[in-house]
N, C-alpha and C positions, 0 to 999 in steps of 0.2 A: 472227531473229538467230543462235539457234545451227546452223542452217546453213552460217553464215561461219567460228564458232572452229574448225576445222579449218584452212581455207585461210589461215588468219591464224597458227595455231600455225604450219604448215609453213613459213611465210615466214620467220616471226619465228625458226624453226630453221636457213634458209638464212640469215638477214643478221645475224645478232647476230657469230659467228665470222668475218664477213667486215669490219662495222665496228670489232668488236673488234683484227682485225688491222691498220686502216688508222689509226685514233687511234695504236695505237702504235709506226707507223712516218715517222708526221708530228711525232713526237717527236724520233726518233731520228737522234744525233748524224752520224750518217752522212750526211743528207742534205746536210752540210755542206764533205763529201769533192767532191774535184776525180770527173770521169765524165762517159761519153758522156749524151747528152740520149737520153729516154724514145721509144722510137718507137711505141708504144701504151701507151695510159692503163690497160690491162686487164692485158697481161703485157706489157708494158716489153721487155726485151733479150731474153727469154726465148725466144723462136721463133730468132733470130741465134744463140744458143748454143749451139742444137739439133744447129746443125749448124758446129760452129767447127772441126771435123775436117776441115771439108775448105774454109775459110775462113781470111784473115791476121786473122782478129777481133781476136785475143787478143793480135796481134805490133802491130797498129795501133793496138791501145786503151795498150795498155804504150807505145809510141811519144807518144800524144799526152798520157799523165795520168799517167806515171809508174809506179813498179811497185805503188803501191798507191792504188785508188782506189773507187770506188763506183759501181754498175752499177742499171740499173730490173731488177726484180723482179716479182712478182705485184701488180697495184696500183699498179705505177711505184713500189713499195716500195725503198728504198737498199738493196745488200747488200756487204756488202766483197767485194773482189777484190786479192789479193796474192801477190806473188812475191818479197817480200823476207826473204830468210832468216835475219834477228832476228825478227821478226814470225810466219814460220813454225816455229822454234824456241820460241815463248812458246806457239802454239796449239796446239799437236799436244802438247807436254812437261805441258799444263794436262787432260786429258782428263776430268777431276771438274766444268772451269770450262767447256770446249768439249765440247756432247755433237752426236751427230747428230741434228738436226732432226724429229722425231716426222713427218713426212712420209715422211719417207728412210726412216726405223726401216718404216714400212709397206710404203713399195715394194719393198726387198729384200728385208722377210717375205715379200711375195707372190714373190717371183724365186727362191722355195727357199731362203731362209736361216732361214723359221721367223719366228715373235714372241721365242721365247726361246734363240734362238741367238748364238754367239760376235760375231756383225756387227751385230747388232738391241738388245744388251745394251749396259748401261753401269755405270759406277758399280761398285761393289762386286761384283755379279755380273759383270760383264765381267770384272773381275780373278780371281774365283773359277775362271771357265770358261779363263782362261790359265793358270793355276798347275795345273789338271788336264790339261788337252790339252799341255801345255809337253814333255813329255819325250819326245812321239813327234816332234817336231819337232828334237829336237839333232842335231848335226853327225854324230855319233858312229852316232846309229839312221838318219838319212835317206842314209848311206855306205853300211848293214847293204843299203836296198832299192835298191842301184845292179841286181842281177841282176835286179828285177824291171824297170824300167825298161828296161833292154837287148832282156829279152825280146819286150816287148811293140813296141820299136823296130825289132827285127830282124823281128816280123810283119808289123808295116804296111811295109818295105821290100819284103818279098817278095811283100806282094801288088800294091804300086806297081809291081816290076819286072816281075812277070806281066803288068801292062796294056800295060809298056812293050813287051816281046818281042813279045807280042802285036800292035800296032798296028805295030810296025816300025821303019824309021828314022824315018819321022817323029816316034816317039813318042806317047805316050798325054797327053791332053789333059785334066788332073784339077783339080776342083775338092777343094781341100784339106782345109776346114775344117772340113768335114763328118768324114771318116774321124780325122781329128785329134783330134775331140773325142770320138770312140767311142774311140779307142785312149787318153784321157787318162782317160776313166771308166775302162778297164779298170783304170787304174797305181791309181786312188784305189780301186774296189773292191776289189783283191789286196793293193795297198801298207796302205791304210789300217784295211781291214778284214776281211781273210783270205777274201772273197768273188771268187770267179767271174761276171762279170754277160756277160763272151761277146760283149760290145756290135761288136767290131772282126769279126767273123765273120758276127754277123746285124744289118744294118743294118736293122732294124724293131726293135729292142730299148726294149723298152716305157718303160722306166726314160728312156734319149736321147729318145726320143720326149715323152714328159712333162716335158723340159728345156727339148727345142726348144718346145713349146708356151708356157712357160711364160715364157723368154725371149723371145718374138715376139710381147707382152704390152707391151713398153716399148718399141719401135722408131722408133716416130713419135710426132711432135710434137701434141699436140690440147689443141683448149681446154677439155675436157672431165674431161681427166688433172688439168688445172694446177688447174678448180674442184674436185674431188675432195680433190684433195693439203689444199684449205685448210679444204673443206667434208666433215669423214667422212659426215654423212648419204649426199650423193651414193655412197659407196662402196659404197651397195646397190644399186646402177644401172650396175653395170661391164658393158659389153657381153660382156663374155671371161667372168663369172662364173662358168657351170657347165662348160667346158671346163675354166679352171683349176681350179675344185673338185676338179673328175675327178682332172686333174695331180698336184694335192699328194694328194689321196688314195692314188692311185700311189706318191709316194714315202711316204707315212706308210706303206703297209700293206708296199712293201718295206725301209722302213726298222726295223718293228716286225720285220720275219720276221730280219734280220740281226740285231738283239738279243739274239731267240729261240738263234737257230743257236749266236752266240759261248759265251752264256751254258753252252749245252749244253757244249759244247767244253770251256769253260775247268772245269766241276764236271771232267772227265773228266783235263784235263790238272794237273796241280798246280804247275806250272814254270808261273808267270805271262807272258803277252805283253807285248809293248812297243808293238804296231800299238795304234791310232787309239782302235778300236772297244774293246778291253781295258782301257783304260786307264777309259775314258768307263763301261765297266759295273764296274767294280773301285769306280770314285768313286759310283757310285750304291747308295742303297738296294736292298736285297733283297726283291722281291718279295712284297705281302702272301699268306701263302699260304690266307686264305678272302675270299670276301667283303665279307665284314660286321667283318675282323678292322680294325684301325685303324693307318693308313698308318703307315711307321717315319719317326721325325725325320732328315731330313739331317743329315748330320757339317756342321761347316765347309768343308770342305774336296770335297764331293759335288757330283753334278748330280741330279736329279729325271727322274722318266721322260720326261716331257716336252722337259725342255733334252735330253736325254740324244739323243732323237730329233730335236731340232731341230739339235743337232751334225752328226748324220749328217746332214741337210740342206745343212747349209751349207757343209761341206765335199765334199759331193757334188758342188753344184752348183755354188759357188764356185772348189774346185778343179781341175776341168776346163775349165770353159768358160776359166779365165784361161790357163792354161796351154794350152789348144788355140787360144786366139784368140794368144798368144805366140807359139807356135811357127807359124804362118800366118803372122805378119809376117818373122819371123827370113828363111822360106823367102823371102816377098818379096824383102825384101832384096838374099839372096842371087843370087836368079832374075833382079834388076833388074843386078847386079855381076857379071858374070862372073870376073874380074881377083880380087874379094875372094872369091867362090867358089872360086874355084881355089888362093889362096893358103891359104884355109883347108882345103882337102881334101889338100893336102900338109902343112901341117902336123898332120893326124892323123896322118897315115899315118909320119911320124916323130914320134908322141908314144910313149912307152916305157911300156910295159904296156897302152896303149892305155884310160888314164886322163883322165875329162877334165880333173879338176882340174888336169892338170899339161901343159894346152895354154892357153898365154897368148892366141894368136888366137883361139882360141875363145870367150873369156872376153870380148876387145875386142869379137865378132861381137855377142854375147849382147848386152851393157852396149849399145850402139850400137843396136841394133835396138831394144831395149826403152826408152830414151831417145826416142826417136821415134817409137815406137807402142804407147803403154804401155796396157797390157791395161783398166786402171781412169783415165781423164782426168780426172777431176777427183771431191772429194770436197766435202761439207758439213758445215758445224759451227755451233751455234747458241749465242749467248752463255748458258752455263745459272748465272752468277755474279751473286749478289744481289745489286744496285745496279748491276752492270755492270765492266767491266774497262778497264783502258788497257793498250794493246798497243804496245812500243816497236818504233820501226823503226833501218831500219839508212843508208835512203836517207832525206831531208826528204819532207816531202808539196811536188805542186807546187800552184800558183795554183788558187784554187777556180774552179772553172769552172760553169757551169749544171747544175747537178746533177742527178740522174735523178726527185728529187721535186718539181723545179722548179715542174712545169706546175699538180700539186696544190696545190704551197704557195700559190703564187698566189693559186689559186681560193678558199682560207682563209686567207687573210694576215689576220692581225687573230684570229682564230678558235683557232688552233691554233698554239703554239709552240714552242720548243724550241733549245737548248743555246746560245740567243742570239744566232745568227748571228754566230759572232766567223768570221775569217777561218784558215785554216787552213794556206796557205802556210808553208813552211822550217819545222814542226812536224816532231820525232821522235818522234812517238805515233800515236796512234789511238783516241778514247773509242770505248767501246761501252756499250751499254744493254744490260740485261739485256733478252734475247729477238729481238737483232739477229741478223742470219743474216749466215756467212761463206763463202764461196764458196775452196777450197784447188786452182789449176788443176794438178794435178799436169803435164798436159801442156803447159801455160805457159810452167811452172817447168824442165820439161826441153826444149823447146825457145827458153829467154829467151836472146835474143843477148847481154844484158849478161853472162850467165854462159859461155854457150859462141861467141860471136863471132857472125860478120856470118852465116855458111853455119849457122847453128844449125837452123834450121826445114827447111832442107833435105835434112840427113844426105848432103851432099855437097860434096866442096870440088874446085875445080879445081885442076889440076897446070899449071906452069911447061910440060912435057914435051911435054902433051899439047892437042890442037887447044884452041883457047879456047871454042870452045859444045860440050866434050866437057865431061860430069862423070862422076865416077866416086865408089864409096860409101866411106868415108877409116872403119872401123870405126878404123882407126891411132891417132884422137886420141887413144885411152883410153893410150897407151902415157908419155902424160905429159898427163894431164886438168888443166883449169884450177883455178888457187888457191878461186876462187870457188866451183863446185863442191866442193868437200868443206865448205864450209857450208849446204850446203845438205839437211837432213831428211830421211831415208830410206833406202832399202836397196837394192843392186846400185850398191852404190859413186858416190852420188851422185846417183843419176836416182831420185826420189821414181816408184818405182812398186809397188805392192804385189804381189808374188809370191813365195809361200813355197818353190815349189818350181821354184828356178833347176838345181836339180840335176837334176832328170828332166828339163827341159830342154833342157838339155848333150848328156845321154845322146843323147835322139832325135836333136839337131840331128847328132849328130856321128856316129850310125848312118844316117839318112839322107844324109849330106853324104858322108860314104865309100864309098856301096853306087849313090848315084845322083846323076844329073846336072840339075838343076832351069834352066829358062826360065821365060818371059812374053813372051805374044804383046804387043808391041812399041804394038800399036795399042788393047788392052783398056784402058779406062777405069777406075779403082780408087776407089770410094769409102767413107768409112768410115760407120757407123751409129753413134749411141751409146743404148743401152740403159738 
């Protein structure tokens, strides 16, 4: 017999967290929400999701259930799905009662944000590490690194324009997103933290290379990912395991050595910094200087070596890759729109100082591109309030329809119940349970026709003028955006998408956009990945 308690512990390690999770989602009030029906018992919607970038999933499901309704899950488990902007104002303004999902908090730590960094944190700490990193972020210091941002836009133009001389009239035939995101590490390693990392000159730069790996870790869909996410034992069975170890070690050991450097720097200078990295060691403890001495206490108001390090993390890896997968679509855009390309490279060339702030096309171009291919699609939020919360909407819920835990209930009808089966139609709420999971589609929500009309999902509207199967890209609408939009959560004027830095942005779009002339071959097929 005791040859067996192993293989019976390890079971009873895999299935307790998995029927722990399925009792209480057979509870929960969700299952009662109008949603498409379950297309596997095992992960439900979840494979469709995968890939709803380059699918009407999200415009079809809001077409048949309303903007807020309940989707299968891991388990055919319910999870909200909404886009109504009372509802989305209650969850996002609640961030103590909505936390990210302990799943989420893991996959990002591994994607370079660290366990203890600014994206992985909640609670108290999460607020601690915004009140410290807050000031390199104002209007006033991210004005100060326009000259960096230029620089590094006016390099990648000139080596763009050398391919192009080079290859002739036809042009030089570039993939983008690559060079984009070496030249966006450059902007965070000089911007944020007075570092040289060289990335845009030597495309082997070990630090990119350790992103790209680390990144291409999440790409596809597997059933593997989805047991992990619910099961951490499995987490020590990751196929990618000791490559990414390598990765993050990479950046631990170059994020340890830029601590090093500043630290030197800043005993040397006495005129305090305002970049990233200064701000993040000024808030930290000092240094035990023996071994055996006894760590000093945080201020309130500090980070620990660790967060300290997991900052540069996340803002290494975070703020490039969003910003170089941004400015990749922008160029889309543009390269699809000739007509909106052109109008916007006159009006640089008539903006006065040659400011971007103070070119409104630009600003539509930006808003418009990034409404339509926003860097982050959607996020998650886990009900973390004791007993649960009710969520007001703005639109009624419609008719319940066979719900995504249908097939399960069934199977324990009698067995297992929960919130009573009342009906749910022409309700303004939404009960939750504490531990219910919500699903926020930021790109949903920016491209929902109810908010931005019939052409929303498109980023195209036809013209009166012009042939009727001719469309052209309208970045125009921003020039008078709809009512409904401005209730709706978030930042770049309405399009819920997370990017801190629209300004470096600007900068490239608008050095590129004035030095060169961007296409698309006509016949490449574009699809997107989500990470």
């Amino acid at each position: 017999m005791p040859f067996l308690l192993l293989p019976l512990s390890l079971l009873l390690i895999l299935l307790t967290p998995l029927i722990r999770t399925l009792l209480r989602q057979l509870r929960s009030p969700l299952r009662h929400l109008p949603g498409p029906p379950s297309p596997s018992l095992l992960t439900g919607s979840l494979a469709a999701l995968a890939d709803q970038e380059n699918t009407p999933l999200l415009r079809d499901w809001e077409q048949s259930y309303g903007p807020t309704y309940a989707y299968a899950g891991f388990l055919s488990g319910p999870r909200l799905m909404t886009t109504d902007p009372t509802a989305l104002a209650h969850i996002l303004g609640r961030p103590q009662d909505y936390q990210k999902p302990e799943f989420v908090r893991d996959s990002l730590a591994r994607m370079g944000a660290g366990y203890e960094g600014l994206l992985t944190a909640e609670g108290e700490a999460h607020r601690r590490m915004r009140r410290v990193v807050g000031p390199a972020f104002s209007k006033t210091h991210l004005r100060s690194l326009t000259p960096v941002f230029e620089d590094k836009a006016r390099m990648l133009s000139g080596i763009w324009g050398a391919e192009a001389d080079e290859a002739g009239c036809a042009g030089a035939r570039l993939d983008v997103m690559g060079p984009l995101a070496r030249a966006t590490l450059d902007v965070i390693g000089e911007a944020g933290f007075g570092y040289q990392f060289h990335a845009l000159q030597h495309s082997q730069d070990e630090l990119a290379s350790a992103f790209a790996l680390i990144f291409a870790t999440g790409r596809k869909f597997r059933l593997i990912t989805i047991l992990q996410a619910w099961v951490p034992f499995l987490r020590h069975f990751r196929h990618d395991g000791t490559a990414a170890a390598q990765a993050h070690a990479t950046m631990h050991r170059i994020g340890s050595a830029l601590v090093a450097q500043k630290r030197k720097e800043m005993e040397a200078d006495a005129q305090p910094g305002r970049d990233l990295l200064s701000l993040l060691i000024r808030s930290s403890p000092k240094p035990t200087p023996t071994p055996t001495a006894k760590p000093p206490t945080p201020a309130p108001e500090s980070l620990t070596d660790p967060e300290t390090l997991s900052q540069i993390s996340t803002f290494l890896a975070a703020g490039h890759e969003t910003a170089a997968s941004a400015l990749t679509w922008c160029l889309f855009a543009l390269a699809s729109s000739p007509s909106s390309q052109s109008r916007l490279r006159r009006a640089l060339q008539c903006t006065e100082g040659g400011d971007v702030e103070q070119c409104e096309y630009l600003e539509w171009v930006v808003r418009e591109s990034l409404r339509l291919h926003a860097p982050v699609n959607a996020t998650m939020r886990v009900c973390a309030r004791p007993g649960g919360d009710v969520v007001p909407l703005s639109v009624p819920l419609r008719p319940t329809a066979k719900g995504p835990l249908s097939v399960v209930a069934d199977m324990v009808s009698g067995i297992v119940r929960g919130g009573g089966g009342k009906e749910t139609e022409g309700q303004m709420h939404v009960r939750l349970a504490e531990g219910d999971i919500l699903t926020i589609p930021i790109q949903g929500v920016n491209r929902c026709e109810r908010v931005w009309g019939p052409d929303a999902a498109e980023f195209r509207k036809k013209e009166r003028e012009q042939d009727a199967d001719r469309k052209i890209r309208r970045p125009e609408r921003w020039a008078a955006p709809p009512p409904e939009a401005r209730a709706v959560p978030g930042v770049m004027g309405g399009t819920m998408t997370f990017l801190g830095g629209e300004r470096a942005i600007k900068v490239f779009l608008a050095t590129l956009v004035r030095d060169l002339e961007f296409s698309i071959d006509e016949g490449l097929i574009i699809e997107k990945r989500i990470k």
